[in-house]
C-alpha positions, 0 to 999 in steps of 0.5 A: 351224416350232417355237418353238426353231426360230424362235429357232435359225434363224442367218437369223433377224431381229427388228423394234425394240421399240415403245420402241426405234424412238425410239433409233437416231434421236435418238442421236448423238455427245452423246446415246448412250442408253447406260446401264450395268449393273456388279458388282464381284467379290471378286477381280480379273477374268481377262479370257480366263476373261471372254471365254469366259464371253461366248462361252458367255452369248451364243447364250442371248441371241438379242436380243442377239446382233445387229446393227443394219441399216436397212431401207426403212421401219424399222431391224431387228435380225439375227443377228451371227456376228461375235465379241463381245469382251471390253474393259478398261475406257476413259473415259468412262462410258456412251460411245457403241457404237462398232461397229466396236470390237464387230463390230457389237453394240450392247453392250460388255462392260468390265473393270477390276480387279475390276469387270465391266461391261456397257454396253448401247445402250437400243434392246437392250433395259432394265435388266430385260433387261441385268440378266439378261444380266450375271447369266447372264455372271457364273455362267458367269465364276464357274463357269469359275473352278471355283467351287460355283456353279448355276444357280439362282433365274432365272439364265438359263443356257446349259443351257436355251433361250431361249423365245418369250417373251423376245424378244416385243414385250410393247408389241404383246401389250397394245396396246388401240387403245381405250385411248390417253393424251395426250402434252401435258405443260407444259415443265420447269424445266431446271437452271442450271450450268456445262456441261461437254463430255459425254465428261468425265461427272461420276460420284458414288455414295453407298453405304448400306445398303438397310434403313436407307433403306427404313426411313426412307422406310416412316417418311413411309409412301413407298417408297424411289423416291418419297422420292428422287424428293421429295429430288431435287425438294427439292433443286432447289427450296432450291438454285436456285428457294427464294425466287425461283419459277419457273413451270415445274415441277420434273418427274422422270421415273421408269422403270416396269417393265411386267413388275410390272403385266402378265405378260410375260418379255420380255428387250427393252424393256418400260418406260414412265414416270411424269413427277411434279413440282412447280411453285413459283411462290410461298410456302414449301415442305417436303420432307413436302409435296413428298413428300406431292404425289410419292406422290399423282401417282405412284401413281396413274399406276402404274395400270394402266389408265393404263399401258395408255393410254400404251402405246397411245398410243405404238403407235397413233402407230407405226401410222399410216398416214403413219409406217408408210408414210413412208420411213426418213428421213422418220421419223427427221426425224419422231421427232426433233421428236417427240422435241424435243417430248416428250423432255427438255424435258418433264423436269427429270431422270431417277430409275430404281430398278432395284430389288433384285438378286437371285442364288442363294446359291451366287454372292453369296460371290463378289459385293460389290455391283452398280451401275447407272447411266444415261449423260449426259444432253443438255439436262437437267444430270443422271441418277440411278440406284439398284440394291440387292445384298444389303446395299448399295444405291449411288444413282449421279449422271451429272451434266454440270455443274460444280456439285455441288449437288444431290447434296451437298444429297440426301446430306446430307439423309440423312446428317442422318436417321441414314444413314451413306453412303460417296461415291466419284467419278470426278473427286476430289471430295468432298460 
């Protein structure tokens, strides 16, 4: 059987991703490992031009167009034939999938005004992937609109078939047994604050324009990811540790995309991370020096070789014999302390740059902006997120606490270096 004949095939299945396999386990009401991809339009959206647009991007994206089953010893993905439908968009943000508002899937596409969303369960895939998918969605929207657009500069349209490649396990295609990383980190600091019931996710967004951030952080010789993640190691340690120390370090947790360091086109997950901090247990300390420490510690564990190790550290695991052979239940029970081990605990909060968003020409005059955002957290007390289109880049805060503090204090900061910055929210409020 050829490869399209593997991909076409409507009995077709597919194992969970080496990073996906920890999702369906530790996932519940309160933790939904749901984050979003939006883009808001220039005009107002047309919901049944969306539905049939979704009807057509769909069997170009056979990873997913499916559904989850579990299986004796693993959960596995297979070919959903149901309807994926089109919904207007209701709070909260990044809630759980419910399947039986998605006949099954495990996305869901929202609309509201002019704004189009997609939501997207983690185990489907990263952000790498669903960028792709609402590329390919929103070319075929603006086409049957009966706009000049095409299908240019990696949109991934319905004219061509999905290859091998894109739904590969890149985790197992670089996996060298020899080359395995230890899991022991030292517990985090985790923020103090008001809880607040995570179906009521707080949301602040600061939109700015990309050049000017790139060019103040190229100024501390840093990328725009590392001085963030310094400013929101900074603005922990003014708000809650200055003066008082704290054994445990601030650590941040910053996604790294595989496919920039190892050749892979996969439309799954193909992620790992980089957890770099800060412990300040006395003296004074200055944003230049934390910046300074973020920068050593995360380009060197941007190398290589000290990804592979960690990829083969999390695929050796998945190949004992004990979790191989263990019935399903007895490696959710497993996963999840793993997970309560190695999981938030070992982090202070999450910072994912999705970079820069790319589409042909031919669609940018329909596009304002894009955004991306990562869904509540549980134990740590916020996420953020930062996506760029064009000249706007929105850095977006999911917060699960009352107080505002350490995003007023980030954007502020960079209010003081020159940058001018529009905040919007879900709830009123203002920094």
């Amino acid at each position: 059987m050829d490869a399209q004949a593997v991909i076409k095939n409507e009995n077709r299945w597919y194992r969970l991703d080496n990073a996906a396999k920890i999702y369906p386990a530790v996932s519940n009401a309160k933790r939904a490992s749901v984050y979003r991809m939006s883009v808001e339009l220039c005009e107002k959206v047309n919901p049944e031009i969306l539905q049939t647009a979704l009807t057509q991007t769909l069997p170009r994206f056979p990873t997913f167009g499916v559904r989850m089953q579990k299986g004796l010893f693993w959960y596995y993905f297979e070919q959903n034939l149901k309807k994926a439908a089109v919904l207007l968009e209701s709070a909260p943000i990044c809630r759980p999938i419910d399947l039986r508002e998605t006949n099954g899937y495990l996305f869901r596409v929202n609309y509201y005004n002019a704004r189009i969303s997609l939501e997207v369960f983690h185990v489907l895939s990263d952000g790498t992937g669903a960028a792709a998918f609402l590329k390919a969605l929103v070319c075929n929207y603006l086409a049957l609109l009966g706009k000049p657009v095409v299908a240019d500069d990696g949109i991934l349209d319905g004219q061509s078939c999905p290859a091998l490649g894109e739904i590969e396990d890149s985790f197992l295609k670089y996996f060298d047994q020899k080359a395995v990383s230890s899991r022991k980190e030292s517990k985090a600091y985790q923020l103090k604050g008001t809880r607040i019931a995570p179906q009521y996710v707080r949301l602040t967004q600061g939109i700015l324009r990309p050049g000017a951030f790139k060019s103040l952080a190229e100024s501390c010789a840093s990328t725009v990811t590392e001085y963030s993640a310094a400013l929101i190691i900074s603005a922990i340690y003014e708000m809650q540790l200055k003066g008082r120390g704290n054994r445990q370090p601030v650590k941040i947790s910053i996604p790294v995309n595989l496919r920039k360091h190892m050749e892979s086109n996969t439309l799954r997950n193909f992620s790992s991370y980089v957890n770099v901090g800060m412990t300040f247990d006395s003296g004074e300390y200055t944003f230049e020096q934390i910046l300074e420490s973020v920068k050593e510690q995360l380009r060197n564990d941007v190398k290589r070789e000290k990804l592979l190790e960690k990829i083969g550290a999390n695929v050796s695991a998945e190949r004992s014999p004990f979790v191989r052979f263990a019935p399903l239940f007895l490696k959710n029970i497993a996963l999840r302390t793993a997970y309560s081990l190695y999981g938030e605990k070992l982090v202070t909060t999450t910072l994912s740059n999705l970079g820069v968003v790319r589409v042909p020409d031919s669609m940018k005059s329909g596009i304002r902006r894009f955004d991306f955002i990562l869904g509540a957290p549980v134990l740590n007390a916020f996420s953020c997120a930062i996506c760029t289109f064009e000249d706007s880049m929105t850095i977006s805060f999911t917060r699960v606490m009352e107080e505002t503090d350490i995003e007023r204090y980030f954007f502020r900061f960079l209010a003081k270096k020159g940058l001018d910055i529009v905040i919007e929210s879900n709830y009123g409020a203002s920094l």
